[in-house]
C-alpha positions as CSV (number, residue, x, y, z in Angstrom):
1,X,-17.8,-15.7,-6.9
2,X,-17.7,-12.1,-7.5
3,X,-16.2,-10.2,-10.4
4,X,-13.0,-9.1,-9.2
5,X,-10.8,-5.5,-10.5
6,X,-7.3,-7.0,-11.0
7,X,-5.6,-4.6,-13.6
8,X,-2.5,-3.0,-12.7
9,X,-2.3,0.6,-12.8
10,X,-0.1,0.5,-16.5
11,X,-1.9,-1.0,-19.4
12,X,-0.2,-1.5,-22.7
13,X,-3.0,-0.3,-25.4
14,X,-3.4,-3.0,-28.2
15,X,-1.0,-5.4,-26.9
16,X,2.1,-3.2,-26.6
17,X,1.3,0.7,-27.4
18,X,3.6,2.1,-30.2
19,X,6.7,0.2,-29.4
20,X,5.5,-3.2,-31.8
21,X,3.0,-3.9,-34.3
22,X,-0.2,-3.2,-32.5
23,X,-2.3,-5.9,-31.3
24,X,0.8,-8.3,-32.0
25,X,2.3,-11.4,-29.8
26,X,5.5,-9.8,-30.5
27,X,3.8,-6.6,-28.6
28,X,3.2,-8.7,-25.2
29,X,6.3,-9.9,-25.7
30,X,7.8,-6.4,-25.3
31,X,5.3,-5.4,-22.6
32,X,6.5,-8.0,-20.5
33,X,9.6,-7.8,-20.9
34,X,9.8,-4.1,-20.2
35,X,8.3,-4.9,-16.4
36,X,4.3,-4.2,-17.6
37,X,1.8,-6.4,-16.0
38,X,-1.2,-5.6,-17.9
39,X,-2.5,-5.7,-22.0
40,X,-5.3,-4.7,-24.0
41,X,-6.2,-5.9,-27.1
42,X,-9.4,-5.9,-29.1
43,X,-11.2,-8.7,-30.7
44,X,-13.7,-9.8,-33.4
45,X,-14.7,-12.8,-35.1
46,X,-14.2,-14.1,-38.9
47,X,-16.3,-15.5,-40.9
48,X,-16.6,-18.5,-39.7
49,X,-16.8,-17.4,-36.1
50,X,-13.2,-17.4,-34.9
51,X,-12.1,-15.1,-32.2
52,X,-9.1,-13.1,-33.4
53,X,-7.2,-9.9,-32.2
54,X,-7.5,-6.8,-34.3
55,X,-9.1,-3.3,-33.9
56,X,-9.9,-2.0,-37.4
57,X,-13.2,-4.1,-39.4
58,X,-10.5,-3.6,-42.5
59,X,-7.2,-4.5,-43.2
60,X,-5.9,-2.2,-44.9
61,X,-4.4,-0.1,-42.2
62,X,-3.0,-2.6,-40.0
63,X,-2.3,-5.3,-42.8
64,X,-1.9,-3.3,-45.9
65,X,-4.4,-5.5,-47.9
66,X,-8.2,-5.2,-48.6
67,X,-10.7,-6.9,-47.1
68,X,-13.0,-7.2,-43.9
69,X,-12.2,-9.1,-41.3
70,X,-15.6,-10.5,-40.5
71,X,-15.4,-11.6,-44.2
72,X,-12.6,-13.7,-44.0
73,X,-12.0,-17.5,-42.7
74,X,-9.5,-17.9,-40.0
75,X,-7.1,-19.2,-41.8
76,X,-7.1,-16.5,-44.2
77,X,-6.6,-13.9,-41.6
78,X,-3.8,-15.9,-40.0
79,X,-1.7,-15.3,-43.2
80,X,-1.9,-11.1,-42.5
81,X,1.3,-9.6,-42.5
82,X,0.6,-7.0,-39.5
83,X,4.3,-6.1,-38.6
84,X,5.9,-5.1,-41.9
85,X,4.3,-1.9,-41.8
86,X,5.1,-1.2,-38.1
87,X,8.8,-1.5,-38.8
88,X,11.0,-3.7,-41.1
89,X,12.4,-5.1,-37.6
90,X,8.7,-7.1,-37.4
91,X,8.2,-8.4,-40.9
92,X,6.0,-11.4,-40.9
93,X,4.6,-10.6,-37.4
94,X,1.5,-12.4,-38.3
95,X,-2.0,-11.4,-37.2
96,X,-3.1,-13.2,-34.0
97,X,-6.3,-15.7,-33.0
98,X,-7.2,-15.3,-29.7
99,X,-6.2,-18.6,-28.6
100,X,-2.2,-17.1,-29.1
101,X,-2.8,-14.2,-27.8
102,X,-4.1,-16.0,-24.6
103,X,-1.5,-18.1,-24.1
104,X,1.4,-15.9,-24.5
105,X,-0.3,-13.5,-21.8
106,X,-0.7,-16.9,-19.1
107,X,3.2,-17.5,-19.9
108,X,3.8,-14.3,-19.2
109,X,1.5,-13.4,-16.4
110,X,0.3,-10.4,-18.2
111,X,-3.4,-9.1,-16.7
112,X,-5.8,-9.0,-19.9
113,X,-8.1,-6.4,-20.8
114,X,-10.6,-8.1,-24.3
115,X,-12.3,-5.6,-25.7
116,X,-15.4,-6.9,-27.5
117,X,-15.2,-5.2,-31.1
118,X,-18.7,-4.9,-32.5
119,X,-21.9,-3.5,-33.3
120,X,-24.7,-2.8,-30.7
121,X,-27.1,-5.0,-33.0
122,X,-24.2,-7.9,-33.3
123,X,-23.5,-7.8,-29.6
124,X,-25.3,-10.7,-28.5
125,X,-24.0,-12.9,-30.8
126,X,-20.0,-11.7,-31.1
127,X,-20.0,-11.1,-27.1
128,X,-21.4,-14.4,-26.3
129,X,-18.7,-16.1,-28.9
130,X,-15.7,-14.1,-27.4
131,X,-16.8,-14.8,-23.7
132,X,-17.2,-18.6,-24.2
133,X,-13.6,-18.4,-25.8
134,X,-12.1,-16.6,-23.1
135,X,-13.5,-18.3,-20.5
136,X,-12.2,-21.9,-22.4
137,X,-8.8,-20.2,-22.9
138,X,-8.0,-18.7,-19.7
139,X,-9.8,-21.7,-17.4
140,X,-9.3,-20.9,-14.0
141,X,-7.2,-18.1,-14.3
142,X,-10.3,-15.5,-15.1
143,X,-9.1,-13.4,-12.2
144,X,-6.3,-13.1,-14.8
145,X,-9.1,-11.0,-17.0
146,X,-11.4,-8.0,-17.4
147,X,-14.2,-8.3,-21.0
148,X,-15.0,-4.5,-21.5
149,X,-16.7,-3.2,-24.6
150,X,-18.9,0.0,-26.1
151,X,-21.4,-2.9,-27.0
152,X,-24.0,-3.2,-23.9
153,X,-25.6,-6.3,-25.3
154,X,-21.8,-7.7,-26.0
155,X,-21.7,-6.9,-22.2
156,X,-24.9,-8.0,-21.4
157,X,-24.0,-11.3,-22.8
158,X,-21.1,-11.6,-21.1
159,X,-22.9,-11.0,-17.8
160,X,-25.4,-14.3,-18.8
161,X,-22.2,-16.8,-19.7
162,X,-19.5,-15.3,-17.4
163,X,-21.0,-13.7,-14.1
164,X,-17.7,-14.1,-12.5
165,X,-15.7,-12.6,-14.7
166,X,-15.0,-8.9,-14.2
167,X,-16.5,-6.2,-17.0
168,X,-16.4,-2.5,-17.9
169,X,-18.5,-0.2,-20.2
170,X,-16.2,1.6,-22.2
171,X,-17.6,5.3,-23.0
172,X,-15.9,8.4,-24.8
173,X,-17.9,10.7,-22.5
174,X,-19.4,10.0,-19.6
175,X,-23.1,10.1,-20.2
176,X,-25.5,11.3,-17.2
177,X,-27.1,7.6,-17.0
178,X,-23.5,6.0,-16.7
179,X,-24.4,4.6,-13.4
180,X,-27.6,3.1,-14.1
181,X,-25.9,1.4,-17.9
182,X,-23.0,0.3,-15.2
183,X,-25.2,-1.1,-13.0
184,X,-27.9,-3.1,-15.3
185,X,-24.8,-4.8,-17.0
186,X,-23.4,-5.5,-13.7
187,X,-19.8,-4.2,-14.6
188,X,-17.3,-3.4,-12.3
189,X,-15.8,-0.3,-13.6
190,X,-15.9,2.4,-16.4
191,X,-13.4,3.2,-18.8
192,X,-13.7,6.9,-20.6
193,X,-11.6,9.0,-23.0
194,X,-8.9,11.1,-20.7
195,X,-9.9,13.3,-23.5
196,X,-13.3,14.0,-21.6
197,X,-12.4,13.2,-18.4
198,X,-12.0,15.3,-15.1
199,X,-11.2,15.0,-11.5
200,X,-14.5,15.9,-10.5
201,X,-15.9,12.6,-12.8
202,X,-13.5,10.6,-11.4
203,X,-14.5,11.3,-7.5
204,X,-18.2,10.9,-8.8
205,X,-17.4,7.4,-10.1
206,X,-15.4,5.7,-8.0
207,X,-17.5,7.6,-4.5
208,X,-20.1,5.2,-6.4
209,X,-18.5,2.3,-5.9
210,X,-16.5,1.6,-9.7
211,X,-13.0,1.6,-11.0
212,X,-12.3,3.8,-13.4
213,X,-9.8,3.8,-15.9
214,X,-8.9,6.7,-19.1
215,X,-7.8,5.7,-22.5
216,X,-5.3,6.8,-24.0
217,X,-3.0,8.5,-22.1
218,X,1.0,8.6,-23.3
219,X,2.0,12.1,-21.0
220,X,3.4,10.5,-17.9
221,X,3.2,14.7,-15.9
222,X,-0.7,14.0,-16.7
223,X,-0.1,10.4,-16.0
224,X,0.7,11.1,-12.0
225,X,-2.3,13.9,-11.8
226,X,-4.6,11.7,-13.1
227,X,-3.5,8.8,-10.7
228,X,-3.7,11.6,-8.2
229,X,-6.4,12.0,-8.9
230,X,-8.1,8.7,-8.3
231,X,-7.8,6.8,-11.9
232,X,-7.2,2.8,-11.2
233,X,-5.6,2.7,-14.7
234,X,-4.7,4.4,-17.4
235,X,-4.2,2.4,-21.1
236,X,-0.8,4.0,-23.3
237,X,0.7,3.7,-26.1
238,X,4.0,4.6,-24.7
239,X,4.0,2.2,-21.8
240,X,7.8,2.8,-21.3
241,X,7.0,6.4,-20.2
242,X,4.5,5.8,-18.0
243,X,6.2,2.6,-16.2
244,X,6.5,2.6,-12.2
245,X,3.4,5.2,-12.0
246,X,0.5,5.1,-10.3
247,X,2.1,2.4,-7.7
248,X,0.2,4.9,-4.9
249,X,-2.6,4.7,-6.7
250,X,-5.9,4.2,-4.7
251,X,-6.1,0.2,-4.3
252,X,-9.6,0.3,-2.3
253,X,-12.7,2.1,-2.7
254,X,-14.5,4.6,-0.6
């Protein structure tokens, strides 16, 4: 079975953008409930292997405590407070394993985009953990699921265990070779910094044969040109802006 591109056109960066704690179940809760069909979240391992859902390698930011997250057990990082410093409203919004996160998307029928969270010489081991997981957790609902990452060996791992489920290369520019990286990883699409991004890059990628999709993007005028301009998706952190755009949105390729 072929990989297939199932994300919607709105994506709700780290779970639900700026309107809950990010990476949160209390932010998919929101997503969904505001009409978004599709998350992204990012996810590393603790100590003892463990799959959980958080950008930063610290704490500190997110949790307001020291420490690293990849030296921590599970059940340590399950106690992190993560929404007291959002707002008051989210006090003891607790810091999610993937497993939660998971399930809470399937209830809801949010589309998941995992982003592998890791070092290039880490991949292999951190992208084969977090594929295996996902696989396990979302059963046969991986149509339900894109793995992207800036880690190629987390992606080429992903390709070995989980040929059928779809990937991206995430990039902040597009590098001249982005075809060929694409290609030898076997990923379906490329996601890029809007930052960097032109119409001219988005005709190139998707006339060879990939979805495309710009991080982060909260301007809904910018919003519609891109999706005018050929984007398949665009992650935000203010996914009640951008909501009901890029419905037109090109839904097959050249």
């Amino acid at each position: 079975m072929s990989p297939s591109w199932n994300l919607p056109a709105v994506i709700a960066h780290r779970c639900g953008g700026a309107l809950a704690p990010e990476n949160s179940l209390a932010g998919l809760e929101i997503a969904a409930a505001m009409g978004i069909k599709g998350v992204e979240f990012d996810v590393q391992l603790s100590a003892d292997g463990h799959p959980v859902v958080i950008h930063d390698d610290t704490l500190e930011r997110t949790a307001g405590r020291t420490g690293r997250v990849g030296d921590l057990r599970l059940d340590e990082l399950l106690k992190c407070d993560i929404g007291a410093g959002h707002h008051r409203a989210f006090a003891d919004e607790r810091l999610p394993a993937l497993g939660d996160i998971a399930r809470t998307c399937l209830r809801l029928g949010l589309v998941a985009n995992v982003e592998i969270k890791c070092d290039e010489a880490d991949g292999p081991r951190v992208g084969g953990a977090v594929t295996q997981a996902c696989c396990e957790l979302w059963g046969g609902r991986t149509d339900r699921l894109v793995i992207s990452s800036f880690s190629e060996s987390a992606l080429a791992r992903a390709a070995e265990l989980a040929p059928h489920v779809g990937r991206a290369l995430l990039v902040e520019r597009i590098p001249d070779d982005w075809a060929q990286r694409a290609r030898a990883l076997s990923c379906i699409a490329l996601h890029c910094s809007v930052a960097s991004l032109s119409a001219a890059a988005v005709a190139e990628v998707r006339g060879c044969g990939f979805r495309i999709a710009g991080y982060t993007e909260n301007d809904a005028t910018r919003a519609g040109d891109w999706f005018a301009a050929g984007v398949d998706a665009l992650f935000t952190d203010r996914p009640d802006r951008l909501f009901g755009l890029g419905q037109a949105a090109p839904g097959a390729l050249p």
